[in-house]
N, C-alpha and C positions, 0 to 999 in steps of 0.2 A: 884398725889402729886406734888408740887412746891415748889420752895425756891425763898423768897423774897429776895432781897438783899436790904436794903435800906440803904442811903448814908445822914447825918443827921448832923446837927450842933452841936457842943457840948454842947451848951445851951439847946436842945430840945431834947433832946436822954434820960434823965433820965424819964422826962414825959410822952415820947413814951413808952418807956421801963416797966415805973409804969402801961401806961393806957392798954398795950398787956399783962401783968399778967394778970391783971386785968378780961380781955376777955379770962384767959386760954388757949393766944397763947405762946410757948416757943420760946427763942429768945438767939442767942449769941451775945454781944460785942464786936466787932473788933474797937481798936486804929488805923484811920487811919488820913491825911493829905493832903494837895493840893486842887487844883482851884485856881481861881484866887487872892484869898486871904494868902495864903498856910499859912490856918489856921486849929487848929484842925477840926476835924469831929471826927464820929460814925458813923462806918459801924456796924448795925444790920443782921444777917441772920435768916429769920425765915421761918422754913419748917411749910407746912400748908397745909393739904389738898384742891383739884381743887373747893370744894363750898365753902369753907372760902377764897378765894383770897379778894372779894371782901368789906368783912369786916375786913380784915385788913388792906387794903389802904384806908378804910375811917378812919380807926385808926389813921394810918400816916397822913393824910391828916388834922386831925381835931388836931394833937399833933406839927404839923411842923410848923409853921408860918415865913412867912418872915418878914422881917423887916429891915428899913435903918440905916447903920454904917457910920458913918464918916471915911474915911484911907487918909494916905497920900502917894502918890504917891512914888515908886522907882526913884531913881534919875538915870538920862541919860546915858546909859553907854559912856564911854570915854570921860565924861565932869567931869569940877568939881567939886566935890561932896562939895565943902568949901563954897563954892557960890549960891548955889543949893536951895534953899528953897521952899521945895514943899507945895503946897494947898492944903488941905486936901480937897477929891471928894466924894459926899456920892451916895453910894452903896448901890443895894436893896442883903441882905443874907438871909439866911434860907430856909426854907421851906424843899424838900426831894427829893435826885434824887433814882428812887424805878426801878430794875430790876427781872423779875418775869422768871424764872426760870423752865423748867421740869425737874423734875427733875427722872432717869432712873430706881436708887435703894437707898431701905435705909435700915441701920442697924441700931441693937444699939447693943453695948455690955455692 
């Protein structure tokens, strides 16, 4: 057995989410935050036996998609900020960073 951890944009976590039902894999949602954006995510965890690993990172894989965001930049620390006008730089986000897991024992009660 394994536990996926996959780490998702909040744009693309309901879809993933829809398309692992879907396949009758079960899955929790964790509120998480950060990267370089310190933007939301969606931490999913989903236990799955060692021959399904493989269909459910195509899962993810087929449900994440990146895609480019315009941001505009943090202003300089110790300069000032009145003056500052930053240029928005676009950014490639999305897609899934996925951690696969053995996992030792499992219960349920």
């Amino acid at each position: 057995m394994r536990l996926i951890l996959a780490i998702v944009q909040d744009k693309d976590s309901n879809r993933l989410s829809d398309a692992l039902t879907e396949e009758n894999f079960k899955s929790t949602k964790l509120s998480s935050s950060g990267g370089f954006l310190k933007e939301g995510n969606t931490t999913l965890m989903i236990g799955c036996d060692d021959d399904d690993i493989d269909r459910a990172l195509e899962i993810i894989k087929d449900n994440c998609s990146h895609r480019e965001q315009m941001v505009a930049p943090i202003s300089p620390m110790g300069g000032n900020a009145d003056s500052y006008i930053p240029k928005p730089v676009k950014v490639e986000v999305g897609g899934a960073t996925v951690f696969v897991l053995p996992v030792d024992a499992f219960h349920q009660f």
